[in-house]
C-alpha positions in Angstrom: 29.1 -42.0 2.7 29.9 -41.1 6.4 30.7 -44.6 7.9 33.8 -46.0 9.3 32.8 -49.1 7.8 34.9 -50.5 5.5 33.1 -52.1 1.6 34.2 -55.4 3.2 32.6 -55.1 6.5 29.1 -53.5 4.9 29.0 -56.6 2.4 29.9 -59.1 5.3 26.8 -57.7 6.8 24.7 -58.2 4.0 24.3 -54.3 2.7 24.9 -52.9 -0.3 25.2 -49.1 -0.8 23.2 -47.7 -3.6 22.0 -44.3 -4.9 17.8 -43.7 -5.1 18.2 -42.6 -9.1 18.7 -46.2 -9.4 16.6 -47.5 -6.5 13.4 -44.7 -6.7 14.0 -43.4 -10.3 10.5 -42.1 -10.8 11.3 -39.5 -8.6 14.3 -37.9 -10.1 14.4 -35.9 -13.0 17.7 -36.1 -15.8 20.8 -34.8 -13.9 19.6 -35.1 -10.1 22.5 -36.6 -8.2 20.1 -38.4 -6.3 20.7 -39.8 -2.5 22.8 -42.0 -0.7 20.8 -45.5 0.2 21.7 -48.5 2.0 20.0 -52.1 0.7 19.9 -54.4 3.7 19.2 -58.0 2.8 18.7 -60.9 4.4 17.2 -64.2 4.6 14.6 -62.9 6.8 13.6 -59.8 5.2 14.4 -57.0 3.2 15.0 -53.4 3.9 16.1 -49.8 1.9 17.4 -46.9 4.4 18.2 -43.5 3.0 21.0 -41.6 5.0 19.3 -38.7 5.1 17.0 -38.6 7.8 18.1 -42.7 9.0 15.0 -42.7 6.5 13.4 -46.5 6.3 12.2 -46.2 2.5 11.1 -49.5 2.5 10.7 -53.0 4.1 9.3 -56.4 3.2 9.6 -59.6 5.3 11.3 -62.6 2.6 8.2 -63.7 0.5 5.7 -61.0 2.2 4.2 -57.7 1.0 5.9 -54.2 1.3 5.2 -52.7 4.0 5.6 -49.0 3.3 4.2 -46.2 0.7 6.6 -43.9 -0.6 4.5 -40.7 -2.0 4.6 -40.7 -6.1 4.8 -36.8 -6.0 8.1 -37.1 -3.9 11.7 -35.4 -4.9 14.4 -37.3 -3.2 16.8 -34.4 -3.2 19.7 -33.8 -0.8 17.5 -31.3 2.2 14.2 -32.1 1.0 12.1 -34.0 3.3 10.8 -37.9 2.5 7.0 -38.1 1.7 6.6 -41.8 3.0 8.5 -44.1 4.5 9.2 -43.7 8.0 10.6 -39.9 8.5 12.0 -39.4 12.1 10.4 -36.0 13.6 13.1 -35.1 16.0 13.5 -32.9 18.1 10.1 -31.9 17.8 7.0 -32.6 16.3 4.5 -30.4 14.3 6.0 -26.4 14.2 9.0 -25.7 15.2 10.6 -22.9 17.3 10.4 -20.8 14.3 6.9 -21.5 13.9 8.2 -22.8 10.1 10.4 -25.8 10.0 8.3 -28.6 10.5 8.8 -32.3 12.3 12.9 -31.4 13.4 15.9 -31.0 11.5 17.0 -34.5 12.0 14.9 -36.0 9.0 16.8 -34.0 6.2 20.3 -34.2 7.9 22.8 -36.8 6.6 22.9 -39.5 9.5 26.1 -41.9 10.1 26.3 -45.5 9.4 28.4 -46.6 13.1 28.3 -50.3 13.0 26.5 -52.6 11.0 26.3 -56.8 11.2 24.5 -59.9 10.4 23.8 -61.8 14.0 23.7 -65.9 14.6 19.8 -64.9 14.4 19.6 -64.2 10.6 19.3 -60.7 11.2 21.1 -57.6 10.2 21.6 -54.7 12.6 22.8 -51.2 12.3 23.4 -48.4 14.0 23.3 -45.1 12.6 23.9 -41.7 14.5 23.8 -38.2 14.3 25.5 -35.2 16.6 24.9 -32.1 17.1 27.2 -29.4 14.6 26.6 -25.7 14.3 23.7 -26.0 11.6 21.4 -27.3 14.6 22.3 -24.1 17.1 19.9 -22.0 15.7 17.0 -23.7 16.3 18.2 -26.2 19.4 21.1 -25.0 20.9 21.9 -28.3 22.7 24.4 -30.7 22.0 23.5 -34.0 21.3 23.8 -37.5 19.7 20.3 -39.2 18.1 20.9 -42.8 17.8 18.6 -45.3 15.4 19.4 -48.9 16.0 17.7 -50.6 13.4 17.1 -54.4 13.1 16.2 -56.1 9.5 14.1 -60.0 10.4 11.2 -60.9 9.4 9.9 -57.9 11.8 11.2 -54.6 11.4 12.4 -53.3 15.2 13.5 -49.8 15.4 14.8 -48.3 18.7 15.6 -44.3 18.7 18.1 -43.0 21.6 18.5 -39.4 22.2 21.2 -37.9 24.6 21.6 -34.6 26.3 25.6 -33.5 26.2 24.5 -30.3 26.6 24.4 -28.4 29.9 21.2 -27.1 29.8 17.8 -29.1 30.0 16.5 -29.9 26.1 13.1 -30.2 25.2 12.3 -33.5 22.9 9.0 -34.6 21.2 9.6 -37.3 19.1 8.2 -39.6 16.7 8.2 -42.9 14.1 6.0 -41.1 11.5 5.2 -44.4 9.5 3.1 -44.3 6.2 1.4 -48.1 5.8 0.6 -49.2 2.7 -2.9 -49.9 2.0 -5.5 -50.7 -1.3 -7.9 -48.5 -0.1 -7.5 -46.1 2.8 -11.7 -46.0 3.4 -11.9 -49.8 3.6 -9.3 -50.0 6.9 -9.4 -50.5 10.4 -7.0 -49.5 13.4 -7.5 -51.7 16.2 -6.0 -51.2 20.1 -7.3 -47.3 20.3 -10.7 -47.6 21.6 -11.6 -46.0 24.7 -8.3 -44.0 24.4 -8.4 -40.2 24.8 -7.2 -38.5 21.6 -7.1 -34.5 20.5 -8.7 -33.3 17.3 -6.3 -31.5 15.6 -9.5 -30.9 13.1 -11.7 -30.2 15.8 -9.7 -27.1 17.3 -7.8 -29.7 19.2 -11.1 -30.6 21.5 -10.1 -33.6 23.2 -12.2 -36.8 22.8 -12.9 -40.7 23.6 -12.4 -43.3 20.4 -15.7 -45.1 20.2 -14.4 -48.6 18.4 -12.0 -48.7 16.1 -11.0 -45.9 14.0 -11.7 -45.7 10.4 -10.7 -42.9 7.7 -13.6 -41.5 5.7 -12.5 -37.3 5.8 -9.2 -35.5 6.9 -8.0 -37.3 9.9 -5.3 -35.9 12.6 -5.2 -37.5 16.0 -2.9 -37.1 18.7 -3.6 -40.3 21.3 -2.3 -40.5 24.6 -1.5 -43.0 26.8 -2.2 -46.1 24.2 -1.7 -49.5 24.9 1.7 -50.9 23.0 0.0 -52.6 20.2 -2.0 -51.4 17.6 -3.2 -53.3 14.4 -4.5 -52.3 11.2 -6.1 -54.1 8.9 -7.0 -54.3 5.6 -8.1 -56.2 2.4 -4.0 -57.0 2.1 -4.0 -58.5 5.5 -2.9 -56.8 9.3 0.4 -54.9 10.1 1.1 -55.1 13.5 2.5 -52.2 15.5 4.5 -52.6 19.0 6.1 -49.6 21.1 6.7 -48.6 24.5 5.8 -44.9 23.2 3.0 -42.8 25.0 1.3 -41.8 21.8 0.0 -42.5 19.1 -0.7 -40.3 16.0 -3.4 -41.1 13.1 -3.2 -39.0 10.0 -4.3 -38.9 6.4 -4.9 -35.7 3.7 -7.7 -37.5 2.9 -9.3 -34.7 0.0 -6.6 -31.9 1.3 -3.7 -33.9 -0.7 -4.6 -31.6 -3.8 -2.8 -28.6 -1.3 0.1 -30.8 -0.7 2.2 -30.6 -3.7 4.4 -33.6 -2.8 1.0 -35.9 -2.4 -0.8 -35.0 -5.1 -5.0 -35.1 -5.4 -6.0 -38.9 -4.6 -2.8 -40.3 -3.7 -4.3 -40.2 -0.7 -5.9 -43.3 -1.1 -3.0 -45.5 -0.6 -2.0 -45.3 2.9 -2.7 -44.1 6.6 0.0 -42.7 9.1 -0.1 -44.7 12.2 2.9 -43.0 14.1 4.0 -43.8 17.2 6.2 -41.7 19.9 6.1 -39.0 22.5 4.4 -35.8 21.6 2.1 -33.1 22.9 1.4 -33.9 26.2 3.3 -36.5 26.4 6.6 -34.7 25.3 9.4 -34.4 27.5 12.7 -32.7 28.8 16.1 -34.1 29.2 18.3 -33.0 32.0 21.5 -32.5 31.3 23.8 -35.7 30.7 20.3 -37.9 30.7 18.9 -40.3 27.7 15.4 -41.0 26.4 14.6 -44.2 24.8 11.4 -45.5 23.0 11.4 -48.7 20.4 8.6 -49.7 17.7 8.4 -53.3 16.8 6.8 -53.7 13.0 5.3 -57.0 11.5 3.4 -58.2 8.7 0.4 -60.8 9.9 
């Protein structure tokens, strides 16, 4: 594991490092050497972060429900991208320069556990980076340093630094694309969007006002801008709240197109809705040279 933590300061801190043939082994086949994972437990809550991609696989406040789905149909092999969870799409978000590689490079890259420690607070934070190498050039040729600071409560709060090093300006859209867990993806509701403008990326992107709150009966992917920080949805299993200083806000389900997407599967559709949030689209920016762009999501069971 890339770390310059020592087994004694990663136990002091209350994690444990484990492999996801052991953690996720549905999705593994005989043989696969499966992926580096880090179990984060607490008193407060309780946490599973893959290293590739700073990937949260799974949280769960102490005595409270998970939080996340994790696709069935998923491969967790070394390069592949995470179906679930929360993948990081950095530097971009949708296509990407190559009109191919979609959502960044930084979710299947192997990310750096920096520091890691339980605080006064019950809580366990960590910080886990990645820099720019010559496997990035290619497609963004700037350098760079992504940092996730991640803290494990009986909230989830996630913070996501990017720096420019390079001396050129860098483009950055950016985004916590979170899959909730939910019994029934038709019987939800997303509060804290209504009256916002949003674009239809299944209406050739017309642009459009939410009228209430937004349910899921059909393929659903909306790009809003300008959201207020919180968001709730809720369900028969109770309300996740969502708090970020992020522009946007992205809603997305397969809905009946998960047959087409071979690491869904037809009706695993069911069991959750994306409610990412970050700067995208519009609302994308650029990083002068020797600058930093910040945004931070708070999660929380209610």
């Amino acid at each position: 594991m890339p770390s310059s933590l020592s087994a004694k300061q990663l136990q002091a801190a209350g994690i444990v490092l484990a492999n996801s043939t052991t953690l996720f082994p549905a999705h593994h086949s005989s043989g696969d050497a499966g992926l580096p994972m880090l179990v984060v437990e607490n008193k407060l809550g309780r946490a599973v972060i893959a290293l590739q991609g700073a990937h949260l696989m799974s949280f769960a406040p102490a005595g409270q429900r998970e939080m996340f789905w994790v696709s069935p149909k998923t491969v967790l092999e070394s390069g592949k991208p995470i179906r679930g969870g929360i993948p990081l799409c950095l530097p971009w978000f949708g296509p990407g320069p190559d009109g191919k590689s979609m959502h960044g490079f930084a979710r299947t890259m192997e990310w750096s556990l920096t520091s890691a420690a339980r605080l006064p607070s019950g809580e366990t934070h960590l910080v886990m980076t990645l820099a720019g190498d010559a496997s990035t050039c290619d497609l963004w040729p700037h350098a760079f340093v992504f940092r996730l600071d991640v803290l494990v409560g009986s909230a989830l709060k996630l913070g996501m630094t990017v720096e420019n090093r390079g001396t050129q300006p860098a483009p950055v859209a950016f985004a916590f694309h979170t899959y909730f867990a939910v019994p029934d993806v038709a019987r939800i509701a997303i509060g804290g969007l209504e009256q916002t403008t949003f674009i239809d990326k299944m209406d050739n992107f017309t642009r459009k006002t939410q009228q209430g709150k937004v349910g899921i009966d059909a393929v659903t992917d909306r790009i809003y801008l300008d959201v207020s920080a919180r968001q709730v949805v809720s369900s028969a299993a109770g309300n996740i709240c969502i708090e970020s200083d992020a522009k946007c806000a992205v809603v997305w389900n397969a809905w009946s197109n998960d047959k087409n997407i071979p690491d869904m599967g037809e009706g695993n559709h069911v069991g959750y809705v994306c409610v990412e949030r970050g700067d995208v689209a519009d609302r994308a920016i650029t990083l002068a040279p020797g600058a930093s762009y910040r945004t931070w999501m708070i999660l929380a069971n209610s």
